[in-house]
C-alpha positions as CSV (number, residue, x, y, z in Angstrom):
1,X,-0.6,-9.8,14.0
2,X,2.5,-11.6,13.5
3,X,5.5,-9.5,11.4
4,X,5.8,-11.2,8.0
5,X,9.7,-11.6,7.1
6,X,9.8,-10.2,3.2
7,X,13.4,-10.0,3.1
8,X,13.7,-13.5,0.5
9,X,10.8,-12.7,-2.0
10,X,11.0,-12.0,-5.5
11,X,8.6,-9.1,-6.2
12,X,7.5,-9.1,-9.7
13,X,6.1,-5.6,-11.5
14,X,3.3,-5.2,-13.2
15,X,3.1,-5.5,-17.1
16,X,0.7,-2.4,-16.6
17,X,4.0,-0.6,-15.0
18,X,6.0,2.0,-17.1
19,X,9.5,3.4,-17.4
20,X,8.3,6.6,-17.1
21,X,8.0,6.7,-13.4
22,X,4.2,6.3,-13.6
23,X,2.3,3.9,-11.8
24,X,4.2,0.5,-10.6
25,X,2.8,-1.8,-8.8
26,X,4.6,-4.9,-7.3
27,X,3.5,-8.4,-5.8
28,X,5.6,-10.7,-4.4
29,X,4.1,-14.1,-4.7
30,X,5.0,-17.5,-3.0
31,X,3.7,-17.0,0.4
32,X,0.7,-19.3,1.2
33,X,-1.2,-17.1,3.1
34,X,-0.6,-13.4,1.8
35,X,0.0,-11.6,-1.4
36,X,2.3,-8.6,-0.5
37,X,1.7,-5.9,-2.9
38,X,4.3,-2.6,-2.9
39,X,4.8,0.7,-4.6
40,X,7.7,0.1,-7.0
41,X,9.0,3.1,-6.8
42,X,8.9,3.6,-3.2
43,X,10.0,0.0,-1.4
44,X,11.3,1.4,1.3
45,X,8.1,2.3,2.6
46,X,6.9,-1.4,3.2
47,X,3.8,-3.2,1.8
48,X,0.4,-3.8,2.2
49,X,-0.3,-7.7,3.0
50,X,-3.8,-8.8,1.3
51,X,-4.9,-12.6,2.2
52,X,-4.5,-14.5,-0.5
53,X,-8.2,-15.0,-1.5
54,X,-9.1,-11.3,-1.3
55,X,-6.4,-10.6,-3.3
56,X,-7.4,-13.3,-6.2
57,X,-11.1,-11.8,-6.2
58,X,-9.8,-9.0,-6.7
59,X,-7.6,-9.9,-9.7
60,X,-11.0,-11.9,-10.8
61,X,-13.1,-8.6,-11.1
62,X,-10.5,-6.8,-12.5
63,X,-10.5,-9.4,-15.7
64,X,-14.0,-9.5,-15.7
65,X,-14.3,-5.9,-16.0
66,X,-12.6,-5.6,-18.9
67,X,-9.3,-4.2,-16.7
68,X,-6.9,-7.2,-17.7
């Protein structure tokens, strides 16, 4: 697998996110391939690359179950 350079993105956190330090989850979108998706609170540690269709069936079943 080729390295992915995530250096210019613009991650964006979720609106499910707090300030309280709880769960944050961020995506970085604009890549045509992959969706990175990162632990806010923890960048350093990398990401986890989903391809992009996974990742918007995934976003799909979320909705649908009610999860939105």
């Amino acid at each position: 697998m080729r390295a992915i350079d995530l250096s210019g993105v613009t991650w964006h956190k979720s609106s499910y996110s707090n300030s309280d330090g709880g769960a944050c989850l961020e995506v970085a979108a604009g890549l045509p391939s992959v969706v990175p998706v990162r632990d806010s609170k923890a960048p350093a540690r990398g990401a986890l690359l989903f391809e992009a269709g996974a990742w918007a069936a995934f976003v799909e079943g979320v909705k649908r179950e009610g999860g939105q």
